[in-house]
C-alpha positions in Angstrom: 12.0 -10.7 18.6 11.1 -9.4 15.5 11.2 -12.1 12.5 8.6 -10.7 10.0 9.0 -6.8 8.4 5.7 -6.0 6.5 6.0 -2.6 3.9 3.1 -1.5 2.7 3.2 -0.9 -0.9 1.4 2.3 -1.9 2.8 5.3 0.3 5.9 3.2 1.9 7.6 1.2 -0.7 6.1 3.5 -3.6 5.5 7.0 -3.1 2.4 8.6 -4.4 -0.9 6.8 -5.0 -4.4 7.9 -4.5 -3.4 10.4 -2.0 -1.3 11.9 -4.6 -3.7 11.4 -7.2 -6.3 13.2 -5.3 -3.9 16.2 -4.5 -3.4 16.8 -8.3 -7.0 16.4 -9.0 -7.6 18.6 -6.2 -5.3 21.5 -7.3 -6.0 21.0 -11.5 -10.1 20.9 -10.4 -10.0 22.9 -7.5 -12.2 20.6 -5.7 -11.5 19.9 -2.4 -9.0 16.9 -1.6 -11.1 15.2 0.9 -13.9 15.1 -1.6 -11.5 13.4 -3.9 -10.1 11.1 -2.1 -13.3 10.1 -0.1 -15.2 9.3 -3.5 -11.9 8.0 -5.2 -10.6 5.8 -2.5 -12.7 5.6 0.1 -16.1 5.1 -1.8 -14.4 3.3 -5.2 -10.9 1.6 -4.8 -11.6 -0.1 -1.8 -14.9 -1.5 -3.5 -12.3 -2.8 -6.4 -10.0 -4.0 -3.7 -12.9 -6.2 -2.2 -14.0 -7.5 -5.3 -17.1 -5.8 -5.5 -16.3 -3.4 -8.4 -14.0 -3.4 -11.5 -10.8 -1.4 -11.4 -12.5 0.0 -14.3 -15.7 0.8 -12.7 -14.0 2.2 -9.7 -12.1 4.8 -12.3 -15.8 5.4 -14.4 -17.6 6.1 -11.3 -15.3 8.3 -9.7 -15.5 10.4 -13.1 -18.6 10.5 -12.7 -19.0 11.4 -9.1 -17.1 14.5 -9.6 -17.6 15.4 -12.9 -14.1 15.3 -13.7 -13.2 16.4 -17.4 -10.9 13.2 -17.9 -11.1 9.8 -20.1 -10.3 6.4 -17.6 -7.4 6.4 -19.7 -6.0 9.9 -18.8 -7.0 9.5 -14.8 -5.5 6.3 -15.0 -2.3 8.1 -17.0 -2.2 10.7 -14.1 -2.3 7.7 -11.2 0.7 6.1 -12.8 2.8 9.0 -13.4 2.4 9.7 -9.9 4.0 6.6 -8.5 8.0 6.4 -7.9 9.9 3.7 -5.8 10.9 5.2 -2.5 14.5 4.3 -2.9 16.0 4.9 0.8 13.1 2.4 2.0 13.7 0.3 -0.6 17.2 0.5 0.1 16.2 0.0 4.0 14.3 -3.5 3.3 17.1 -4.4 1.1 19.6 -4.6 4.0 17.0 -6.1 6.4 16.0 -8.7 4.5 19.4 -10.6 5.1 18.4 -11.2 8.9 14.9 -10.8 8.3 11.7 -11.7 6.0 10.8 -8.9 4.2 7.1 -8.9 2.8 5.2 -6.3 1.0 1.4 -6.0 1.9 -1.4 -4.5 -1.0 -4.8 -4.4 -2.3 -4.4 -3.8 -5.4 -6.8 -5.0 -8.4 -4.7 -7.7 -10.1 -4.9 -5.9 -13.1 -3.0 -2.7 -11.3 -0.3 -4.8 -9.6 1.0 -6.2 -13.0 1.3 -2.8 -14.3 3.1 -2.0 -11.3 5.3 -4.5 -11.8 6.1 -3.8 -15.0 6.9 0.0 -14.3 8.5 -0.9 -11.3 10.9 -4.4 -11.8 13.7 -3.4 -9.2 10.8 -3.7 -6.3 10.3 -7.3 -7.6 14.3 -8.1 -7.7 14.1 -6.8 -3.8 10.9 -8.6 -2.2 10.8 -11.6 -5.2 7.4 -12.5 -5.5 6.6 -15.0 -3.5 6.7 -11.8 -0.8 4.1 -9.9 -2.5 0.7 -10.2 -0.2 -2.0 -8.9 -2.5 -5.4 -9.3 0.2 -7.2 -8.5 -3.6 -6.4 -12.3 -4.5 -7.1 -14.0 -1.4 -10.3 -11.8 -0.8 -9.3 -10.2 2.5 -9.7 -6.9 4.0 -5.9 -5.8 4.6 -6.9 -3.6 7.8 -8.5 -6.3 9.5 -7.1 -9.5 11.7 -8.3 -12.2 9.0 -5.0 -10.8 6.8 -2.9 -10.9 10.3 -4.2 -14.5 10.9 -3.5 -14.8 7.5 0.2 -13.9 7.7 0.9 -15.4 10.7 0.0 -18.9 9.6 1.5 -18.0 5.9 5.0 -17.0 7.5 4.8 -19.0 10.7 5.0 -15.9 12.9 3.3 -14.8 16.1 2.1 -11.1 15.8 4.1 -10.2 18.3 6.9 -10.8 15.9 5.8 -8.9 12.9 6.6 -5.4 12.4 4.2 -3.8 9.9 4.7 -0.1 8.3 1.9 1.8 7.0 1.5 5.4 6.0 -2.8 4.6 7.0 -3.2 4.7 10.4 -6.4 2.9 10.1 -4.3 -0.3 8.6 -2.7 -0.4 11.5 -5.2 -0.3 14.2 -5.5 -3.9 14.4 -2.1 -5.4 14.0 -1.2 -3.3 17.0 -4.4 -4.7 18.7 -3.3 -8.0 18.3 0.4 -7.4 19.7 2.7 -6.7 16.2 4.7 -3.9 16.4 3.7 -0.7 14.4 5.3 1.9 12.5 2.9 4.8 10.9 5.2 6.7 8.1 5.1 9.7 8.3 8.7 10.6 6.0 11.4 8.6 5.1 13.8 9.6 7.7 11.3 8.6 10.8 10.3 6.0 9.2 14.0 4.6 8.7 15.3 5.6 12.2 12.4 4.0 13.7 12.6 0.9 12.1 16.0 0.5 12.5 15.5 1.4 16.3 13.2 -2.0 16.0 15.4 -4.0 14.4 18.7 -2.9 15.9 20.8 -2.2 13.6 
């Protein structure tokens, strides 16, 4: 029985972030999207997310890597404008989170989840924060069983009683290893008729 819903933030709950980032880089640059998202993300934010690199440094270096005709400021601009609330999923958790506990998992720089928040105050009115899971302040690796051991001992859960959407695949990998069920979003409708599917209802 399911007793634990986990949204990711970044491409469930909010629609856009570095994927969409890198598309618009992409198609204004006409460099190739995997290149931008590999040096952005890949090589970069997840640094910042682990604490190894700045927020800042993670924006100055992928400027640098690609040569990119952009201040931090305006790349940092272009992120934000990027990001909307995906309001049918928010919606969705809204209506599950009378018979379950909603949580939203991130790694986000602290510095980036605050501005989130202030952009985005309905999300916070949903979840409240004590259901906001940033792995950035507790120094974990979200895609790896320390965060689900984590969770499980945090909400008193077994995995087997977690169900944890993700628009990665590779962040799910391991909760579905370890027996939670799994959700990979692919659009909103899918994503909704299978979760409800899970949850009956």
């Amino acid at each position: 029985m399911i007793k634990l819903i986990i949204f990711d933030a970044h491409g469930v709950i909010f629609k856009g972030g570095y994927v969409a980032t890198a598309r618009a880089l992409s198609r204004r640059l006409s460099i190739p999207y995997e290149r931008v998202y590999e040096v952005m993300y890949t090589k970069y934010v997840n640094r910042a997310a682990l604490r190894e690199i700045t927020q800042t440094e993670a924006w100055t270096r992928t400027i640098q890597d690609l040569s990119l005709p952009l201040t931090i400021k305006e790349l940092r601009n272009l992120h934000y404008s990027l990001l909307s609330v995906n309001k049918p999923i928010l919606h969705c958790a809204k209506r599950l989170k009378n018979k379950y506990r909603i949580i939203i998992l991130t790694k986000n720089m602290r510095s980036q989840w605050a501005d989130t928040r202030v952009l985005f105050p309905e999300v916070w009115k949903v979840f409240g924060s004590k259901n906001m899971i940033n792995t950035w302040e507790y120094r974990l690796p979200k895609a790896k069983s320390e965060t689900m051991y984590f969770l499980c001992q945090r909400f008193r859960v077994k995995p087997e009683e977690m169900l944890y959407i993700d628009d990665q695949e590779a962040n799910l990998k391991e909760p579905k290893r370890m027996g939670a069920r799994t959700i990979l979003y692919k659009n909103v409708g899918d994503a909704i008729a299978r979760i409800y599917k899970v949850c009956g209802g």
